[in-house]
C-alpha positions as CSV (number, residue, x, y, z in Angstrom):
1,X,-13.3,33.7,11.2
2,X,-10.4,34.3,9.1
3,X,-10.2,37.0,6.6
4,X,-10.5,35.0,3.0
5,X,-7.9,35.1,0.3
6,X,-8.2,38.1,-2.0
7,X,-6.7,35.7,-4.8
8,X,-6.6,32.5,-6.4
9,X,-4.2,30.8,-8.0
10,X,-4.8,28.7,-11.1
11,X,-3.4,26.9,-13.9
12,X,-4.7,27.7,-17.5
13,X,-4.0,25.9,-20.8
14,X,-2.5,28.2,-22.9
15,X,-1.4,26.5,-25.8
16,X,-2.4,22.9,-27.3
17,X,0.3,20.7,-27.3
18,X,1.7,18.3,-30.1
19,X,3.4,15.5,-29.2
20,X,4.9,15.7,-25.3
21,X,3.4,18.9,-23.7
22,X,5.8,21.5,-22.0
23,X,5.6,23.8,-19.6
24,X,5.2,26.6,-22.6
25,X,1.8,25.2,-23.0
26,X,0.5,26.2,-19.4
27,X,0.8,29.7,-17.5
28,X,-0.2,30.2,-13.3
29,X,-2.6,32.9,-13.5
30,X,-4.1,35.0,-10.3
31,X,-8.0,35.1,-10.6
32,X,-10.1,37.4,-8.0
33,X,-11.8,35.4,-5.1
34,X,-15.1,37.2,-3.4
35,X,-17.3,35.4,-0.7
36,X,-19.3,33.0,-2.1
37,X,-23.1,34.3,-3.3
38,X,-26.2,32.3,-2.7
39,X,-26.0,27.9,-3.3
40,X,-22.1,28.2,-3.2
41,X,-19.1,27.6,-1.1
42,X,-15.2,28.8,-1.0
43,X,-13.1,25.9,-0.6
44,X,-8.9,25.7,0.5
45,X,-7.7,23.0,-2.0
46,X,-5.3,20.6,0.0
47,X,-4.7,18.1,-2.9
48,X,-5.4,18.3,-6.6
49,X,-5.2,15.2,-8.7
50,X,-3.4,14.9,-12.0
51,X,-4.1,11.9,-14.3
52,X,-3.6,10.5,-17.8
53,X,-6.8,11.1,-19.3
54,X,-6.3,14.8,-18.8
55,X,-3.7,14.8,-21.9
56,X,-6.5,14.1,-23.6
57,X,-8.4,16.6,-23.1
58,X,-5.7,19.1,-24.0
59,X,-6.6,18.2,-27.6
60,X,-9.8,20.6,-29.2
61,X,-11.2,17.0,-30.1
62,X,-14.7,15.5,-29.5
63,X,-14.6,13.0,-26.9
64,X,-16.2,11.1,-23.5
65,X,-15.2,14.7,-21.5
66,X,-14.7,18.3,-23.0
67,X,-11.3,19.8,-23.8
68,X,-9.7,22.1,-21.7
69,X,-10.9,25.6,-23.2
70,X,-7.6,27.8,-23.9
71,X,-6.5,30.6,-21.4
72,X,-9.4,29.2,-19.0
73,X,-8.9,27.8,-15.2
74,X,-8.0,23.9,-16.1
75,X,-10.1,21.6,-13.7
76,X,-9.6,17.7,-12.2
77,X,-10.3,15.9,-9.2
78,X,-9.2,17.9,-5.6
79,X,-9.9,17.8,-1.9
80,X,-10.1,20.3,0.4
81,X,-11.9,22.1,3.1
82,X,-14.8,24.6,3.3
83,X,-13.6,28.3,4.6
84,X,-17.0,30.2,3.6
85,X,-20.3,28.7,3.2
86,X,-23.2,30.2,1.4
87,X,-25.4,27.0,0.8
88,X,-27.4,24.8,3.4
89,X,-25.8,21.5,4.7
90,X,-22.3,22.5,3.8
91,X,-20.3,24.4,7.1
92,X,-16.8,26.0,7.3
93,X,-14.3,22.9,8.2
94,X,-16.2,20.4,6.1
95,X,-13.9,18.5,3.5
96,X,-15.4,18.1,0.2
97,X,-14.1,16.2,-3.1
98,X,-15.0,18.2,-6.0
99,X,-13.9,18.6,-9.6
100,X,-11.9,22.1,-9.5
101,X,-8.6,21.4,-8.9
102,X,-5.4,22.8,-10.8
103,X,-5.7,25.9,-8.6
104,X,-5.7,26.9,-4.9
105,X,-8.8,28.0,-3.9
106,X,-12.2,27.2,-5.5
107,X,-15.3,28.6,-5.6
108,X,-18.1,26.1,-6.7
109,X,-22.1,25.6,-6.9
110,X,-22.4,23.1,-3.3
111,X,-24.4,20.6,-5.1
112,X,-21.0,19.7,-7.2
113,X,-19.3,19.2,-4.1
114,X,-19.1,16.1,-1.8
115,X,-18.2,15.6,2.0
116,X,-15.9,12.9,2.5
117,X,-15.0,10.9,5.9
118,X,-11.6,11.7,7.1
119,X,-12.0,9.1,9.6
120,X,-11.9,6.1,7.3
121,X,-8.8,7.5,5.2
122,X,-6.9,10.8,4.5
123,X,-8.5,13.1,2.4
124,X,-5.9,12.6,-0.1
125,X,-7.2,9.0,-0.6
126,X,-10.5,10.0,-1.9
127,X,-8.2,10.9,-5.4
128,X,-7.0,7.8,-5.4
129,X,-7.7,4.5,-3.8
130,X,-11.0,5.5,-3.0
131,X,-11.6,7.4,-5.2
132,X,-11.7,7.7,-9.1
133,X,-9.0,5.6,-9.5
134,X,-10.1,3.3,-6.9
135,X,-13.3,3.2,-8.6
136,X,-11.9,2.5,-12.2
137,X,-9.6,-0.8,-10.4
138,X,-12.8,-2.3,-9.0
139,X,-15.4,-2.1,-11.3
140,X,-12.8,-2.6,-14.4
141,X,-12.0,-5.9,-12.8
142,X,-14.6,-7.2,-11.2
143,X,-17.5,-5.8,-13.8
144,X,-15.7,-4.9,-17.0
145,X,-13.6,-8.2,-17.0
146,X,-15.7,-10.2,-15.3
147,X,-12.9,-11.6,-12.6
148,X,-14.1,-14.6,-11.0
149,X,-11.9,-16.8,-8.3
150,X,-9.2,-19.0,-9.8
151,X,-8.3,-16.1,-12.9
152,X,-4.8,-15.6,-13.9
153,X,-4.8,-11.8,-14.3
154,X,-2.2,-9.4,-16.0
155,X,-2.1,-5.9,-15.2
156,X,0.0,-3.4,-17.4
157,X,1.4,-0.2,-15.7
158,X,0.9,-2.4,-12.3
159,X,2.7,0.3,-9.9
160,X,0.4,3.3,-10.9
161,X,-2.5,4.4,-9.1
162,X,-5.4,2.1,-11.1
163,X,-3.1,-0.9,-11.6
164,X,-1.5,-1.3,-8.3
165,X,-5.1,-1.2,-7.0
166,X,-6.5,-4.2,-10.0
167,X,-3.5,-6.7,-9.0
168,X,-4.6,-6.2,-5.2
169,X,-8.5,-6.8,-5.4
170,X,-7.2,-9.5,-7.8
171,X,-5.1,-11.3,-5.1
172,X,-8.2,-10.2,-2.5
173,X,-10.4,-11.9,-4.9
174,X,-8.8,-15.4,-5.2
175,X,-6.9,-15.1,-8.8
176,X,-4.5,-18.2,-9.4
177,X,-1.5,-15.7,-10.4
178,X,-1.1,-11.8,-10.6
179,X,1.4,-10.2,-13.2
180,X,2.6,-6.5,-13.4
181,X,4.3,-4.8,-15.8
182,X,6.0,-1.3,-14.9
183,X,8.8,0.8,-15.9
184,X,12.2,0.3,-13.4
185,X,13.3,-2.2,-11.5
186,X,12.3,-0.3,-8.0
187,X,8.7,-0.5,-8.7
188,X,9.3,-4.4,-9.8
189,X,10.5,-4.8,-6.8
190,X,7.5,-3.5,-5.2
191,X,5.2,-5.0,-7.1
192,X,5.8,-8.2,-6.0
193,X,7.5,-7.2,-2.3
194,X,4.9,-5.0,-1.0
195,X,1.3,-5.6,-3.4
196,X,2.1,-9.4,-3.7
197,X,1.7,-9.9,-7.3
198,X,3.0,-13.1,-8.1
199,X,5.6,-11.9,-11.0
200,X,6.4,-8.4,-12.0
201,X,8.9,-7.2,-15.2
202,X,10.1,-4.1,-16.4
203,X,9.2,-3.8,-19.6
204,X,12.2,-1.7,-20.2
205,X,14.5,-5.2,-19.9
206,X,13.5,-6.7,-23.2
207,X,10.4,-7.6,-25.1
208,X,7.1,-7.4,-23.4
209,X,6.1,-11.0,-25.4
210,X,9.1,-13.0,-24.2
211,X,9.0,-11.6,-20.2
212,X,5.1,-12.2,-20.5
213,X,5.9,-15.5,-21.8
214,X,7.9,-16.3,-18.9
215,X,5.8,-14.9,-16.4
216,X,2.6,-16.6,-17.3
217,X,3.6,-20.0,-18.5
218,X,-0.1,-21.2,-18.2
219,X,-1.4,-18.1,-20.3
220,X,-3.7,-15.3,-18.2
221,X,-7.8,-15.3,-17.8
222,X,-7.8,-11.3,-17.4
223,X,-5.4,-8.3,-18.9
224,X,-6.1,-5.3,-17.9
225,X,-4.8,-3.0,-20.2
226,X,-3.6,0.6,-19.5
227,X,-0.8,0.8,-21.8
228,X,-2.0,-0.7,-24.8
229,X,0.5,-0.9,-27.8
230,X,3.0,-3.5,-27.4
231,X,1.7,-4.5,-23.8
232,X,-2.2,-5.7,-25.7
233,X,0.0,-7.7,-28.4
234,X,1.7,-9.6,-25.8
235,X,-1.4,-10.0,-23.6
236,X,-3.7,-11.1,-27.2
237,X,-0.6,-13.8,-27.3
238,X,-0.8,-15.1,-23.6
239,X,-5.1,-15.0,-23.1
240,X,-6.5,-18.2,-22.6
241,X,-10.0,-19.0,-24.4
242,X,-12.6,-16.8,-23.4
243,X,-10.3,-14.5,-21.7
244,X,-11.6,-10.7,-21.1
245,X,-9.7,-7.7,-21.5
246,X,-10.6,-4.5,-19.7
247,X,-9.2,-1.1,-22.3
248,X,-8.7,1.7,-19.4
249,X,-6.1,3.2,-21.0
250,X,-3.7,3.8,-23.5
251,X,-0.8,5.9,-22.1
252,X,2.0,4.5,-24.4
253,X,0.6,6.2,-27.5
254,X,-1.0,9.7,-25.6
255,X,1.8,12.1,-26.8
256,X,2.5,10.4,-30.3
257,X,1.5,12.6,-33.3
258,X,1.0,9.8,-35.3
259,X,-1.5,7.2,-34.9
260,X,-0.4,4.2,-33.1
261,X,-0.2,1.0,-35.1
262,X,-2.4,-1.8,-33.5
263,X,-1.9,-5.0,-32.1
264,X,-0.6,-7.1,-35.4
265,X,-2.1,-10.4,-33.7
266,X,-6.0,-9.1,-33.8
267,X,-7.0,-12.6,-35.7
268,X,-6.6,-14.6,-32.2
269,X,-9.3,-12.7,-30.8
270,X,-11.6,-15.0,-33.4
271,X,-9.9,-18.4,-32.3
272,X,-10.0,-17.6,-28.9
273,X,-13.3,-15.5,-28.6
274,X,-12.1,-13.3,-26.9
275,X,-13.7,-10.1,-25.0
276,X,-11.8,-6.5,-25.8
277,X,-14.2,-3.9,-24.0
278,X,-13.4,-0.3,-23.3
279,X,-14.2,1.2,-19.8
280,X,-15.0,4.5,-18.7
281,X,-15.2,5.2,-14.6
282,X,-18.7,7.2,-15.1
283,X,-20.5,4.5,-16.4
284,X,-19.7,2.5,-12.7
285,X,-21.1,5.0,-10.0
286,X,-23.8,2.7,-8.9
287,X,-20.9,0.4,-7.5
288,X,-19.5,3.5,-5.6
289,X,-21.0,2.6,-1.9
290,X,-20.2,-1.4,-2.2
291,X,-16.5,0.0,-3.5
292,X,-16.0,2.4,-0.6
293,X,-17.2,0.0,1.9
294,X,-15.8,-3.0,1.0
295,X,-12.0,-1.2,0.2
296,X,-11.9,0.6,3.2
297,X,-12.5,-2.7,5.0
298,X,-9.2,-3.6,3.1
299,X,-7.1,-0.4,4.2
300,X,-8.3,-0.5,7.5
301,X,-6.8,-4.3,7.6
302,X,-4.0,-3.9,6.4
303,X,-4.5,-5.8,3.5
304,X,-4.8,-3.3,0.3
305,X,-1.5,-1.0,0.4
306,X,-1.6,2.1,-1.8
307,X,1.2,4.7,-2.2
308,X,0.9,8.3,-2.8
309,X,3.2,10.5,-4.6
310,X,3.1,14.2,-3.7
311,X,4.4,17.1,-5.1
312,X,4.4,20.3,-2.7
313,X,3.4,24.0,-4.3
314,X,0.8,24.9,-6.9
315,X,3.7,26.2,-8.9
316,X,5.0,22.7,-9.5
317,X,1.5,21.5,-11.0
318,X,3.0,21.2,-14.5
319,X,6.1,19.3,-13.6
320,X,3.8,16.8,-11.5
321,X,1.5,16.2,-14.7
322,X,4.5,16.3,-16.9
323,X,6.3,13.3,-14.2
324,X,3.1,11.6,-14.0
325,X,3.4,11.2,-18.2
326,X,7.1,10.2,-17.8
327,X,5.8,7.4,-14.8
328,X,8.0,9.1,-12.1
329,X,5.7,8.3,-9.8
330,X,4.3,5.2,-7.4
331,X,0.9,5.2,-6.9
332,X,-1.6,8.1,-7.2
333,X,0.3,11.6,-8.2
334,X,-1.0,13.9,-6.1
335,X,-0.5,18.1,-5.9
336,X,-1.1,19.6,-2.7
337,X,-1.2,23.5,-3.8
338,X,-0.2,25.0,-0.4
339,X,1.7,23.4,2.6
């Protein structure tokens, strides 16, 4: 057996941001690593993930998760595989999803750790298509929103890892028309090229209203919203009666410092009765085996495409979270700490 690392790396919140974090805010720290004691194992992080909701919790607010604690390791979603084992059932080689990423190695209790199957997908994947992400797409559409066959369905930031995934199963699931919204022309392109969404727009070109308008002449069944802002204005103007809107997110007012203003159009929700209902992933993890299952199937046909965007070298950790803000990447971001 290998000799283990004497050190870990790991990113700490140092500093709470206001407005747009910045690399000021967060310092890479070395931590000791020891063999693990009794009930634990050492695992070699391959991929960490980095998501919205983590701006979140870089605010010392009350919410659905706890804030990063300051000058602490930072934790999220990461892969990896076990090089020392001190607890039953879990042996050196085994990859495992667990929830301490943002560093390079980590030493955990074995019950917070999961095996995953390389042999139906990468590791990587279990951060993202079939993973939380995944998750969030498939129960937010088919439970949240109630999707049923012959929905028009309108996904806002379409090309990221959650919406590329909701206008797929849409299109898997028989909807009459799939929209995205996303931020530059290339991912437009791909929208419709390579996930077969019906229409796409950048909702950089012009009014989200108007490009809606003209994408979904026959109004939309479904929005599902993980933008919010202007995007659930427009989508309150476009829903049908008795249309359902899963909230999953709210990225376009994260790094504001003043509250967002809301949708100016909320009467229509009367006139319409509409459904507005907020999501969390957690509250879906009886779905988890039907999801993995039945999306795998898809992958392994050929017929759900997900990309992956990853950035090499813990050190780069912050720019990766900071691009993933900006919506530089396609698909799930993705840091793999060490090559």
């Amino acid at each position: 057996m290998s000799a283990l690392p004497t050190v870990s790396r790991a990113w700490h919140l140092v500093a709470r941001p206001h407005g747009w974090p910045t690399p000021a805010d967060f310092a890479l720290r070395e931590t000791p690593v020891t063999a693990p004691a009794e009930g634990r194992i050492l695992v070699r992080n391959h991929h960490f993930s980095v998501d919205p909701y983590m701006r979140g919790r870089m605010n010392d607010v009350k919410s659905y998760v706890a804030p990063f604690q300051l000058d602490q390791p930072m934790d999220g979603g990461a892969v990896g595989e076990v090089i020392a084992s001190n607890a039953e059932g879990f042996a050196v080689g085994d990859h495992v999803l667990h929830g301490l990423g943002w560093r390079d190695h980590a030493d955990l209790p074995a019950q917070h750790a999961k095996k995953i199957d390389t042999s139906l997908a990468p590791p990587s994947a279990y951060l993202g298509v079939l993973g939380m992400t995944g998750l969030t797409a498939y129960a937010g559409l088919l439970d949240v929103a109630s999707f049923k066959e012959g929905d028009a369905v309108f996904v806002s930031g379409a090309a990221g890892a959650v919406g590329s995934q909701v206008g797929q199963i849409a299109k898997l699931k028989g909807a009459s028309r799939v929209i995205g919204s996303a931020g530059s022309d290339e991912k437009v392109k791909k929208l419709v090229e390579e996930y077969g969404f019906d229409a796409a727009f950048n909702y950089k070109n012009g009014p989200v209203a108007e490009q809606l308008k003209q994408a979904a002449p026959d109004g939309i069944d479904v929005y599902f919203d993980n933008v919010g802002g202007e995007h659930l204005e427009a989508a309150i103007s476009r829903l049908n009666v008795h249309g359902r809107v899963t909230i999953c997110g709210m990225i376009a007012g994260y790094n504001e410092t003043e509250p967002t203003p809301g949708p100016r159009n909320m009467a229509m929700v009367i006139g319409k009765r509409l459904r507005l209902q907020g999501m969390l992933v957690g509250d879906h993890a009886d779905l988890q085996p039907e999801f993995v299952r039945e999306v795998a199937g898809w992958i392994a046909s050929g017929e759900l495409k997900y990309d992956e965007t990853f950035v090499e070298g813990i050190e780069n950790g912050v720019e990766a979270f900071l691009g993933m803000l900006r919506g530089d990447n396609t698909g799930k971001m993705i840091v793999s700490p060490t090559s």
